[in-house]
CHARMM internal coordinates of N, CA and C (Angstrom, degrees):
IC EDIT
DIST 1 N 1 CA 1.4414
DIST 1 CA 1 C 1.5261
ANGL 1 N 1 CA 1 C 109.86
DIST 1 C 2 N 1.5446
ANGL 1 CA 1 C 2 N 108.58
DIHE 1 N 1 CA 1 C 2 N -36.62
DIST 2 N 2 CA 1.6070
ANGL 1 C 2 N 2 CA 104.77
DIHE 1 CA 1 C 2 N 2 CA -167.74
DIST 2 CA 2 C 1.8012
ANGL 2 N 2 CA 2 C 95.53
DIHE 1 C 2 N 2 CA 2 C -84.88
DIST 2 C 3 N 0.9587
ANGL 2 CA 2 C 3 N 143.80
DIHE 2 N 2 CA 2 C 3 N 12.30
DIST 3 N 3 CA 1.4709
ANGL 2 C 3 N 3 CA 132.83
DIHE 2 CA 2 C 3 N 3 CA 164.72
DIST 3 CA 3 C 1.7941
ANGL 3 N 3 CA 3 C 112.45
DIHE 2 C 3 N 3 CA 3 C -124.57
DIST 3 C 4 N 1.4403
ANGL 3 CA 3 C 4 N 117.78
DIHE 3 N 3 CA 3 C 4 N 7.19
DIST 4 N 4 CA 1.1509
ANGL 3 C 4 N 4 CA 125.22
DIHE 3 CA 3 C 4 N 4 CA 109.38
DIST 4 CA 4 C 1.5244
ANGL 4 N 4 CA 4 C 136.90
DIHE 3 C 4 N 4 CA 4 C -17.58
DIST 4 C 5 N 1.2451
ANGL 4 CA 4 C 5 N 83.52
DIHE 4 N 4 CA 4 C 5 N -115.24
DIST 5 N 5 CA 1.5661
ANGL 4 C 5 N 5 CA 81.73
DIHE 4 CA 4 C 5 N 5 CA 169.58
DIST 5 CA 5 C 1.4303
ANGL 5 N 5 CA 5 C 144.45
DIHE 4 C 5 N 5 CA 5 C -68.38
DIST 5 C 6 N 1.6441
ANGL 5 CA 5 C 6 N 106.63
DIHE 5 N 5 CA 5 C 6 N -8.35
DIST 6 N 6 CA 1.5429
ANGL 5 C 6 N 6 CA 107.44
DIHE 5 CA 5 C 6 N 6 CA 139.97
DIST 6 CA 6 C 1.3735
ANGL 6 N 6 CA 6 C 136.93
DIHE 5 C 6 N 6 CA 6 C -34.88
DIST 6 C 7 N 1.5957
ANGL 6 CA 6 C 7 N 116.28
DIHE 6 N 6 CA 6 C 7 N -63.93
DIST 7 N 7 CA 1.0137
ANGL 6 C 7 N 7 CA 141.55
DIHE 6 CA 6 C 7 N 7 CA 153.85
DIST 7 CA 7 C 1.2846
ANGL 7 N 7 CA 7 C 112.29
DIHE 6 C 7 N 7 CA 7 C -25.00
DIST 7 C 8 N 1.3109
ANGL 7 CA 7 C 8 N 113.59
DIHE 7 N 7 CA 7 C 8 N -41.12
DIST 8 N 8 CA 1.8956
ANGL 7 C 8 N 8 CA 119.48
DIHE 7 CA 7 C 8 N 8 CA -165.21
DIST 8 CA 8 C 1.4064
ANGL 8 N 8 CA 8 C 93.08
DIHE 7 C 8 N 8 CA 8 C -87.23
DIST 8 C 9 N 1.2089
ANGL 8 CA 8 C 9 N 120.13
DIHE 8 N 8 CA 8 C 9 N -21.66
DIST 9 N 9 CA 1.8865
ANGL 8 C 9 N 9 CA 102.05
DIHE 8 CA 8 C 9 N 9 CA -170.18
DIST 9 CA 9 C 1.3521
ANGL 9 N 9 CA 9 C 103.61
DIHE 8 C 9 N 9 CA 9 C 131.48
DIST 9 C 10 N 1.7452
ANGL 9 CA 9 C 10 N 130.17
DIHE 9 N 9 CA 9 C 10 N -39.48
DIST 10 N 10 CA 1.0553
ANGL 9 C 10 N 10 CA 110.21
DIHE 9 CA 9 C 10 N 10 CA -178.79
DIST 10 CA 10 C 1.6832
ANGL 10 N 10 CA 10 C 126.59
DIHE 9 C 10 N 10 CA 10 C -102.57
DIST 10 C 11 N 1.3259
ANGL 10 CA 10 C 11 N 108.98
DIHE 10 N 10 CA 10 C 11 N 161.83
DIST 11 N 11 CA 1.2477
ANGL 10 C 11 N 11 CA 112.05
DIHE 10 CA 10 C 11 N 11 CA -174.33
DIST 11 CA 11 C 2.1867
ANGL 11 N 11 CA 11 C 112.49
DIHE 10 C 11 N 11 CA 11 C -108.85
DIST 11 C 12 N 1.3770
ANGL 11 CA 11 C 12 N 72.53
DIHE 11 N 11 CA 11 C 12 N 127.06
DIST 12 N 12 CA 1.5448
ANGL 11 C 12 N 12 CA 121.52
DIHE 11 CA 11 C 12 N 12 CA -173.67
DIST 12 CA 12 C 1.6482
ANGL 12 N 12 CA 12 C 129.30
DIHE 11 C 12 N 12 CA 12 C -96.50
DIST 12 C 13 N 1.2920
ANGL 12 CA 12 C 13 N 119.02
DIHE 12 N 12 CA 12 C 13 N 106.79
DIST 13 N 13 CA 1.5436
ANGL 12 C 13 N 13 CA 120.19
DIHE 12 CA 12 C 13 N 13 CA -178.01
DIST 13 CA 13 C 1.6565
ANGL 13 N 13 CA 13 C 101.24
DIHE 12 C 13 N 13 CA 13 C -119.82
DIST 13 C 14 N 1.3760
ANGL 13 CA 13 C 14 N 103.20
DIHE 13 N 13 CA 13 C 14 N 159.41
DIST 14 N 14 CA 1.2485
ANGL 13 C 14 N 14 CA 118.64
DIHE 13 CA 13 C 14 N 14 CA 145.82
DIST 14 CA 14 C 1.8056
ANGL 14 N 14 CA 14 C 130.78
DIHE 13 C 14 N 14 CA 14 C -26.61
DIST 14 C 15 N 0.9587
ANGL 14 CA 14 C 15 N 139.90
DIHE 14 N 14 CA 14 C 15 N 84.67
DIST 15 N 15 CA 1.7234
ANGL 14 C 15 N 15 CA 145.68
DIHE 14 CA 14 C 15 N 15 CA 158.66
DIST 15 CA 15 C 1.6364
ANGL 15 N 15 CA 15 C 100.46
DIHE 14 C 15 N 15 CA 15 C -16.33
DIST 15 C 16 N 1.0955
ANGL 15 CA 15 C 16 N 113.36
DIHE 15 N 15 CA 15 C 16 N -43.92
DIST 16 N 16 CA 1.5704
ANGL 15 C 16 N 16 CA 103.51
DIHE 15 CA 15 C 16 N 16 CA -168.38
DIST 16 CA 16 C 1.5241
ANGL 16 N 16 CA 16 C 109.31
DIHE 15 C 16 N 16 CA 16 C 57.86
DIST 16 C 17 N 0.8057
ANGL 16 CA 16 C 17 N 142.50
DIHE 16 N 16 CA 16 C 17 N 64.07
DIST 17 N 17 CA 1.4819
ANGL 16 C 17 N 17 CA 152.76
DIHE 16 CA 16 C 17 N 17 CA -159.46
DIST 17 CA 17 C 1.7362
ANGL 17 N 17 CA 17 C 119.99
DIHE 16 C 17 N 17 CA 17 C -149.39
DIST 17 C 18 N 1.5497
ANGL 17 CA 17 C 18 N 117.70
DIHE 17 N 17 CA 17 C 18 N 98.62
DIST 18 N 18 CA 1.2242
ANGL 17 C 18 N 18 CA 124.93
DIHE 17 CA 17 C 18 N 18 CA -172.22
DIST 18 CA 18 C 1.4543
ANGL 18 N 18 CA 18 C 102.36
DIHE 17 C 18 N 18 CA 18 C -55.00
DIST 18 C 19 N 1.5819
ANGL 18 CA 18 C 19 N 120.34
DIHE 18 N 18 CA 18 C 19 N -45.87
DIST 19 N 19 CA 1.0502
ANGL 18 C 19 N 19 CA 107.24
DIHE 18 CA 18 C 19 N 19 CA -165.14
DIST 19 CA 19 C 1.6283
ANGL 19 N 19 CA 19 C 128.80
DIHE 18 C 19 N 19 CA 19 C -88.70
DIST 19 C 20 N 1.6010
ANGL 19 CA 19 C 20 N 92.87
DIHE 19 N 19 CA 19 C 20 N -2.99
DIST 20 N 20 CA 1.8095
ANGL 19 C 20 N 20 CA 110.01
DIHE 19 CA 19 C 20 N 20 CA 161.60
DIST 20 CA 20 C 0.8374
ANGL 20 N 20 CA 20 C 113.51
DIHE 19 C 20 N 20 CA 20 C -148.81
DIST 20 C 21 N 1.4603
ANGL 20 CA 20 C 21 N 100.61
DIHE 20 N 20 CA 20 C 21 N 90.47
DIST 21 N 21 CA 1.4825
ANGL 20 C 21 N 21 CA 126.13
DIHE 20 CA 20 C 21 N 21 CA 166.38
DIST 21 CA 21 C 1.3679
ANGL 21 N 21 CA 21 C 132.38
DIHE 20 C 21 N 21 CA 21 C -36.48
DIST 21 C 22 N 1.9296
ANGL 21 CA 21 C 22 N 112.66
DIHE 21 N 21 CA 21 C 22 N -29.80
DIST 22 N 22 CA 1.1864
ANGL 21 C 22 N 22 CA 105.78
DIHE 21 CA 21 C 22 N 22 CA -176.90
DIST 22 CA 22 C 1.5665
ANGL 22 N 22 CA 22 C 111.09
DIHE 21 C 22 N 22 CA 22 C -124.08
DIST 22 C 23 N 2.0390
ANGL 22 CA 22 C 23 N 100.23
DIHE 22 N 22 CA 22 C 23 N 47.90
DIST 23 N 23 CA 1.5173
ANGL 22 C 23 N 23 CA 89.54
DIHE 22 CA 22 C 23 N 23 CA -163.37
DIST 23 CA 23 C 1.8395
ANGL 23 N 23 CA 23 C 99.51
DIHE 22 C 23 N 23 CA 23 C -105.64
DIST 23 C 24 N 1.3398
ANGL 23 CA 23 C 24 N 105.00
DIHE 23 N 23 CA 23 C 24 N 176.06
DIST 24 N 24 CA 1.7606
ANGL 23 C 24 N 24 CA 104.06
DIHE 23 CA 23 C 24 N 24 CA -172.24
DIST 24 CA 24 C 1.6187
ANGL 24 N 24 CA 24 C 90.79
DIHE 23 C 24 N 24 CA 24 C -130.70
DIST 24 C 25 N 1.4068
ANGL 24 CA 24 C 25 N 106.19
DIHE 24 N 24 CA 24 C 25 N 143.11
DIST 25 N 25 CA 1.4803
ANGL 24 C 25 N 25 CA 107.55
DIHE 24 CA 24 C 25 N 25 CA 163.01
DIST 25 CA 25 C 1.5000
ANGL 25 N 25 CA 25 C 95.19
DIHE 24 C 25 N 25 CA 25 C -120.49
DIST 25 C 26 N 1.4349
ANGL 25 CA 25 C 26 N 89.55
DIHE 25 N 25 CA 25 C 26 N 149.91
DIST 26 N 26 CA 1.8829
ANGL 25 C 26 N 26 CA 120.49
DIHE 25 CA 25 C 26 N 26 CA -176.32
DIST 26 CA 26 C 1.2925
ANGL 26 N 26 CA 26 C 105.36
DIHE 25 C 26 N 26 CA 26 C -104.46
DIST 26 C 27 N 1.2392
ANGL 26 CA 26 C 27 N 119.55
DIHE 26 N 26 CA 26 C 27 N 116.88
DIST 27 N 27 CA 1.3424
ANGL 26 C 27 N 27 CA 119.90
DIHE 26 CA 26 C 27 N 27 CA -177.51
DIST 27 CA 27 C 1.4029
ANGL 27 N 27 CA 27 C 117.57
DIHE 26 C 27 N 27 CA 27 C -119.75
DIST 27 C 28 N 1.2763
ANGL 27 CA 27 C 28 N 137.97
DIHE 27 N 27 CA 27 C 28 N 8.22
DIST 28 N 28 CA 1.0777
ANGL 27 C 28 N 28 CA 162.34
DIHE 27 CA 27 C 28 N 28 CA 162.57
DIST 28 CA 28 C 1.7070
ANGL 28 N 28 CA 28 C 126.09
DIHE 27 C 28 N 28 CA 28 C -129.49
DIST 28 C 29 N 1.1639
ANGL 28 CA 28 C 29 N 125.24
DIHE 28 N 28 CA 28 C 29 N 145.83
DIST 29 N 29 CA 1.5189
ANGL 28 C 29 N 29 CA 111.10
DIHE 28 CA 28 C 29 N 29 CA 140.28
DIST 29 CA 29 C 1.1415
ANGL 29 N 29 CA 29 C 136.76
DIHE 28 C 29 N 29 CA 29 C -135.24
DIST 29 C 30 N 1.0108
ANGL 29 CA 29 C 30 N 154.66
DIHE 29 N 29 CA 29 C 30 N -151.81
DIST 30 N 30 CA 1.3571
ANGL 29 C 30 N 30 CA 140.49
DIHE 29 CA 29 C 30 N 30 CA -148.56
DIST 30 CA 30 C 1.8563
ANGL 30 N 30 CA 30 C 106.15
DIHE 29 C 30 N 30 CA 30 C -93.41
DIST 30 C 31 N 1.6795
ANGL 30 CA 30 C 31 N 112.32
DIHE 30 N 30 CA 30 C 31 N 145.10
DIST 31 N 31 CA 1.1443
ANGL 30 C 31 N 31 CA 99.51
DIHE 30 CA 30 C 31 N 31 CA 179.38
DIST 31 CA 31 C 1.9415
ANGL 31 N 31 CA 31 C 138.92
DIHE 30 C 31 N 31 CA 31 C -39.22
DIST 31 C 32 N 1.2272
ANGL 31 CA 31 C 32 N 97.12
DIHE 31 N 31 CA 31 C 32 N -50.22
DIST 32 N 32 CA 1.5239
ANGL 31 C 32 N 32 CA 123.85
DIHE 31 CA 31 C 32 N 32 CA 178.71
DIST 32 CA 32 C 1.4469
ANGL 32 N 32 CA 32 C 120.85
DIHE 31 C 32 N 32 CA 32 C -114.92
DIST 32 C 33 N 1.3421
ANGL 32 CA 32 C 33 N 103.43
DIHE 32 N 32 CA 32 C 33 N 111.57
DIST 33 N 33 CA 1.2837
ANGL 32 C 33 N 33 CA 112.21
DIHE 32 CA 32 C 33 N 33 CA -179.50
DIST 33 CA 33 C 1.5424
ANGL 33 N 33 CA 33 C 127.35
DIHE 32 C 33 N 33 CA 33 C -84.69
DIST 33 C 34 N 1.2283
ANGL 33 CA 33 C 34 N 144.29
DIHE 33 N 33 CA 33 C 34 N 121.58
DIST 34 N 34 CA 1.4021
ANGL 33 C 34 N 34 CA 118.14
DIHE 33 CA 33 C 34 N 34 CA -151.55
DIST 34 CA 34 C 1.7037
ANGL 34 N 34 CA 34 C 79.77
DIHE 33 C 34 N 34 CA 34 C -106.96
DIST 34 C 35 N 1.3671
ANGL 34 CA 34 C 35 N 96.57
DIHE 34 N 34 CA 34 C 35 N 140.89
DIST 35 N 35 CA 2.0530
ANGL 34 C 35 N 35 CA 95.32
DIHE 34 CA 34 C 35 N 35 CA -179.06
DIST 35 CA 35 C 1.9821
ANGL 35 N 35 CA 35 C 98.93
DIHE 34 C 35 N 35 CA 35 C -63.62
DIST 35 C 36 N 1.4290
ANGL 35 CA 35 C 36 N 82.92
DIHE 35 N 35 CA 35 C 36 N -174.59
DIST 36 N 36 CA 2.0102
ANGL 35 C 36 N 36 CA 82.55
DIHE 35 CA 35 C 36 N 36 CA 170.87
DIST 36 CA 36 C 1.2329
ANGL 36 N 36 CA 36 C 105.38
DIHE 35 C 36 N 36 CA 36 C -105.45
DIST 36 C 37 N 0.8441
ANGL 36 CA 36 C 37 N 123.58
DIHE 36 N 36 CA 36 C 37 N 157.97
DIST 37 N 37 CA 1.7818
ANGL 36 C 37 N 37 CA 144.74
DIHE 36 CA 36 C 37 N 37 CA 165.20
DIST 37 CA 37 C 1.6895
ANGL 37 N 37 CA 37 C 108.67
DIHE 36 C 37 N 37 CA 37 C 84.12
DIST 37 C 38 N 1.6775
ANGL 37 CA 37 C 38 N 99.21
DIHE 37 N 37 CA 37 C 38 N 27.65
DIST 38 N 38 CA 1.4467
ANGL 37 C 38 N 38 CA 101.13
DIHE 37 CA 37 C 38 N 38 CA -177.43
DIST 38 CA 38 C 1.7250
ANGL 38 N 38 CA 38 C 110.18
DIHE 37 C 38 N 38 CA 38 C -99.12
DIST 38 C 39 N 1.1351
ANGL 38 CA 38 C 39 N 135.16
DIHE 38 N 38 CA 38 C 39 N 151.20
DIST 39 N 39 CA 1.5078
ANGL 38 C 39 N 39 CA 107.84
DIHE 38 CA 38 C 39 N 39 CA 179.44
DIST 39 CA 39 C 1.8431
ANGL 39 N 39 CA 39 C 101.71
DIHE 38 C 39 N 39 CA 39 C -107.76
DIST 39 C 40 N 1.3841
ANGL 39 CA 39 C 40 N 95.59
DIHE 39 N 39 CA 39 C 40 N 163.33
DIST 40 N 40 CA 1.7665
ANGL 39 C 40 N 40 CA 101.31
DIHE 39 CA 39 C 40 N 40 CA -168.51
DIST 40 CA 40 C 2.0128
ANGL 40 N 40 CA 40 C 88.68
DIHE 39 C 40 N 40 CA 40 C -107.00
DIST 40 C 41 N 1.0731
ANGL 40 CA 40 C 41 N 97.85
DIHE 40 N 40 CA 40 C 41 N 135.46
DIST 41 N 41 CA 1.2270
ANGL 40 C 41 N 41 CA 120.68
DIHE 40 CA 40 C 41 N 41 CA 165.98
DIST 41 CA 41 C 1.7806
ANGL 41 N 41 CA 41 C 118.59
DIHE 40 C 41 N 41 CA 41 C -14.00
DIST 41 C 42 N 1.2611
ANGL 41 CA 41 C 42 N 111.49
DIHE 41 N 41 CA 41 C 42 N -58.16
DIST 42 N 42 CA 1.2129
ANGL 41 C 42 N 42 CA 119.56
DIHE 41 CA 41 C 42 N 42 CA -169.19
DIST 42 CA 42 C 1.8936
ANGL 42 N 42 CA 42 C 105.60
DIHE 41 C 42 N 42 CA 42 C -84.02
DIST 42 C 43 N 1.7169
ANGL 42 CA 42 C 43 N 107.03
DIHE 42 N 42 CA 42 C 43 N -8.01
DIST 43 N 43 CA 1.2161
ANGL 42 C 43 N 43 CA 91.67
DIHE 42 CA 42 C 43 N 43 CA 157.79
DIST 43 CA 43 C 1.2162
ANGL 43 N 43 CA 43 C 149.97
DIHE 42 C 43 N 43 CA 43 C -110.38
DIST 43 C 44 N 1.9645
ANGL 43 CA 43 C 44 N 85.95
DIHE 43 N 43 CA 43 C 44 N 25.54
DIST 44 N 44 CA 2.3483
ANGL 43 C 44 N 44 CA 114.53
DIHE 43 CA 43 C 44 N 44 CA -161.09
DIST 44 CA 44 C 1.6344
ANGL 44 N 44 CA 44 C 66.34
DIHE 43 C 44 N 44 CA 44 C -99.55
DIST 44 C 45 N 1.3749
ANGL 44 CA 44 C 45 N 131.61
DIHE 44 N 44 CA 44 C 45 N -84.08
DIST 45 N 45 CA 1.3932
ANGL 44 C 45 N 45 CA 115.43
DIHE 44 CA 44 C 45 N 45 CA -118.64
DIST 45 CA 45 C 1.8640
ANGL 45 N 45 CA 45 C 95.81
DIHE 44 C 45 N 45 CA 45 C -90.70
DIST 45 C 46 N 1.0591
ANGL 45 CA 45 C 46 N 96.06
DIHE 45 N 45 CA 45 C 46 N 157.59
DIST 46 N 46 CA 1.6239
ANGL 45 C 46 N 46 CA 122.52
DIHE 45 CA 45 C 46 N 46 CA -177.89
DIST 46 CA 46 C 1.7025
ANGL 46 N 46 CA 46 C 115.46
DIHE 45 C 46 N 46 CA 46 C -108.98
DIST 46 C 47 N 1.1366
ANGL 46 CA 46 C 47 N 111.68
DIHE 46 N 46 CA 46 C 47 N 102.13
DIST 47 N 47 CA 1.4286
ANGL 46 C 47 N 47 CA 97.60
DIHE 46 CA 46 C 47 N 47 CA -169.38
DIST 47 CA 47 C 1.7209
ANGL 47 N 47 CA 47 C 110.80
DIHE 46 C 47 N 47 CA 47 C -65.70
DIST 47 C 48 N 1.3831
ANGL 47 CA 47 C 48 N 130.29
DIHE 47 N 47 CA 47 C 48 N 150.90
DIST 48 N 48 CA 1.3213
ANGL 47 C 48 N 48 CA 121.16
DIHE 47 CA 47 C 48 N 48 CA 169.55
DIST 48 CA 48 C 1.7102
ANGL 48 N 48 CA 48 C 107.01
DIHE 47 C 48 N 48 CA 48 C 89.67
DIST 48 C 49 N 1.2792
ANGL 48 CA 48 C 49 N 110.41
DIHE 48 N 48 CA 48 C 49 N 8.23
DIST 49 N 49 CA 1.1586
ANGL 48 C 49 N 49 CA 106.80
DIHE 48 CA 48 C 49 N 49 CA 178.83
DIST 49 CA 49 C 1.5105
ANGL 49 N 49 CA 49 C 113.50
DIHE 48 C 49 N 49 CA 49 C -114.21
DIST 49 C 50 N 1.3048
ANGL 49 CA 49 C 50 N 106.31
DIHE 49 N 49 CA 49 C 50 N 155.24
DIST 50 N 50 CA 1.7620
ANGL 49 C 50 N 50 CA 105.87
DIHE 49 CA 49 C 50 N 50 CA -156.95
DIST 50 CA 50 C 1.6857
ANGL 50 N 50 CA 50 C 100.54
DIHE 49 C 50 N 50 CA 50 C -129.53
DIST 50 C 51 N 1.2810
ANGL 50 CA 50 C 51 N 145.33
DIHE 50 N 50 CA 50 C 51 N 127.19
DIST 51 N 51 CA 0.8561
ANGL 50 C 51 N 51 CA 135.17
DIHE 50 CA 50 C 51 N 51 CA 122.02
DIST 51 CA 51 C 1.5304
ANGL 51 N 51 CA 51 C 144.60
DIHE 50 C 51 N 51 CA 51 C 23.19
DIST 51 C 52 N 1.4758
ANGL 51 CA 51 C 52 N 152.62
DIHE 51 N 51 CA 51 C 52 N 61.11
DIST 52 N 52 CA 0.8098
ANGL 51 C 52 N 52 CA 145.70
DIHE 51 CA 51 C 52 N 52 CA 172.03
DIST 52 CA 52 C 1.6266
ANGL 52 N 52 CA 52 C 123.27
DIHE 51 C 52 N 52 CA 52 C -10.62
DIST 52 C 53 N 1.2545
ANGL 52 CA 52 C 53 N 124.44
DIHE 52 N 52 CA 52 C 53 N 89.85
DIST 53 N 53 CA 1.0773
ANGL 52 C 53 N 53 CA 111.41
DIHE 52 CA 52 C 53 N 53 CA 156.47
DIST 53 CA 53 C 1.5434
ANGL 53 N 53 CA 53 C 149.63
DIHE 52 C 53 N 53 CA 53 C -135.90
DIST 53 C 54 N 1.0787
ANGL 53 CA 53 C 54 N 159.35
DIHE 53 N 53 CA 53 C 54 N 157.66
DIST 54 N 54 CA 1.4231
ANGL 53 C 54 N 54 CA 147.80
DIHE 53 CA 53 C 54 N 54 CA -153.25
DIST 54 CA 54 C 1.3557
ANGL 54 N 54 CA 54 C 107.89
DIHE 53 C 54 N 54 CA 54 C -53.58
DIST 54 C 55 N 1.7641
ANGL 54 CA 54 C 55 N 96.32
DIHE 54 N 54 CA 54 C 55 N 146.74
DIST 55 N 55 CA 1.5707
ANGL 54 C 55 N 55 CA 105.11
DIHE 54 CA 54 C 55 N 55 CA -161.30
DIST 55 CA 55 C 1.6740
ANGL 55 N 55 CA 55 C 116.37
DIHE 54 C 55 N 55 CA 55 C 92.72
DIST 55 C 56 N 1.2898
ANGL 55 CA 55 C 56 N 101.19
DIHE 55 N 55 CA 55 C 56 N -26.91
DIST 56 N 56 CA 1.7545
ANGL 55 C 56 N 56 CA 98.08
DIHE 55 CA 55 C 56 N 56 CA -179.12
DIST 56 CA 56 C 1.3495
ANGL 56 N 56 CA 56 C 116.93
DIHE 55 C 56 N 56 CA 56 C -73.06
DIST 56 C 57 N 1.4652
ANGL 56 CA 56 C 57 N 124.25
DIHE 56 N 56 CA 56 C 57 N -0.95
DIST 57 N 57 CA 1.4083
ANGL 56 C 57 N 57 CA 103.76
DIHE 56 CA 56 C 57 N 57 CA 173.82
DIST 57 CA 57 C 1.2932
ANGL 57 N 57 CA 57 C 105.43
DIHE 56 C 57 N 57 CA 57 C 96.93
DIST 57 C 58 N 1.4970
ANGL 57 CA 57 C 58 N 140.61
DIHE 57 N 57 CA 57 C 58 N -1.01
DIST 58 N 58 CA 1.3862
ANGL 57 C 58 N 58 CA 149.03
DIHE 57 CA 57 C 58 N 58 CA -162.29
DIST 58 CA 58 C 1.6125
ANGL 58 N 58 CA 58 C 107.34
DIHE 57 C 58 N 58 CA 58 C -121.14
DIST 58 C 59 N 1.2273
ANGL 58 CA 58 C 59 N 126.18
DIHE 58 N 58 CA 58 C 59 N -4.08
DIST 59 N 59 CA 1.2621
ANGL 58 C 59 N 59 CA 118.31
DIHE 58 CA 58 C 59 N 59 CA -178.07
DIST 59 CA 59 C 1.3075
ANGL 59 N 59 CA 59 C 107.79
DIHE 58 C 59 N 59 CA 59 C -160.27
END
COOR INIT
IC SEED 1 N 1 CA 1 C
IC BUILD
């Protein structure tokens, strides 16, 4: 789990915790947060894709 979310950006230590042995505290997270329901670039454009336009047979 803790090289997980390394990987993701945030930084992760040991809990040190007798009574949970296998817990992690997050003490950071990643610089840039992208909000949710936003789309990233590489998943608007479509390569090979054209525009509808007159003459195509579509209207």
């Amino acid at each position: 789990m803790a090289a997980i979310l390394a990987s993701a950006g945030f930084t992760v230590e040991d809990a040190n915790d007798d009574y949970r042995s296998h817990q992690l505290r997050v003490t950071d997270g990643p610089a840039q947060a992208v909000p949710m329901g936003t789309l990233r670039d590489e998943e608007v454009t479509m390569p090979g894709w054209q525009a509808a336009g007159p003459g195509d047979g579509t209207g």
